[in-house]
C-alpha angles and dihedrals in degrees: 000000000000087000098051092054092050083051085048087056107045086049096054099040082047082056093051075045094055095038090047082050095047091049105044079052098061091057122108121241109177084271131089128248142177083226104074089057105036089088091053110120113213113196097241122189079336097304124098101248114177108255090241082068092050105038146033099242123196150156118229101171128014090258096040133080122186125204120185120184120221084217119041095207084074095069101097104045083042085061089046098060091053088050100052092039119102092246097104099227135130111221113225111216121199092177098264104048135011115235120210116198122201108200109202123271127264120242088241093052087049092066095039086056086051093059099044082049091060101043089056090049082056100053093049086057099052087047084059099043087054100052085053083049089060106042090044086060081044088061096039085050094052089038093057099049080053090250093136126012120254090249085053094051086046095053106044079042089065087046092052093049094043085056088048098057094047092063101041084055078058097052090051101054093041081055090052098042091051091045086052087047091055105040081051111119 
């Protein structure tokens, strides 16, 4: 029992840890990266298809990204996403593939990146910090239906804190190497 909810609590603070992940690598960092466009949806034949299932994506240079569409008649709704995304960036068509050109990041956006960066690392954090918050209830529930003995609920609470921690350590890691990532010239 005790175990299962330990098992509960290492999955579902690995998913804030995913999602953290996912997030700090759709930000932009000066370079480019198959990443910040990888969650743009292109109407496609009327249904929202991701662009990698439409397209060949790749990066040729740090500041280029190719997209080529399989149909060409996709093109232009393929040029519309981008447009509409919040990249910021204007797609370039030559009639065959869309180019997408990154222009290096100004010292001031750095360090609004770095902020955003942060904020996101926060709120990961607090996401962690929540999930501890329930299944320590949880424990205090089963402890006092004397399901488990007080010793029992102190000791998988420790557990539960330890893992905690440890996670929180990750996040912030994760936090320092993106900010390095993006202050890099």
């Amino acid at each position: 029992m005790i175990d299962g909810l330990i098992d509960e609590t290492r999955i579902r603070m690995d998913k804030s840890i995913h999602s953290l992940t996912e997030r700090l690598n759709g930000i932009r960092t000066g370079r480019a990266s198959l990443a910040l466009i990888e969650k743009i949806q292109v109407s496609y034949y009327g249904t929202m298809t991701p662009l990698n299932q439409v397209a060949s994506l790749s990066v040729p240079d740090s500041r280029t990204v190719l997209i080529q569409p399989w149909d060409k008649t996709a093109l232009p709704e393929v040029e519309k996403a981008i447009s509409k995304s919040d990249l910021g960036i204007n797609p370039m068509n030559d009639g065959t593939i869309v180019r997408l050109n990154f222009p290096q990041l100004t010292e001031e956006r750095r360090r609004e990146m770095t902020k955003v960066v942060k904020k996101i690392g926060e709120e990961a954090k607090v996401a962690i910090r929540a999930i501890r918050r329930d299944i320590n209830e949880d424990l205090k529930k089963q402890g006092k239906t004397s399901e488990l003995s007080e010793d029992e609920v102190k000791r998988s609470q420790d557990t539960v804190q330890k893992i905690t921690d440890e996670l929180i350590e990750h996040i912030d890691e994760l936090i320092v190497d993106k900010e390095a990532e993006i202050m890099e010239v």
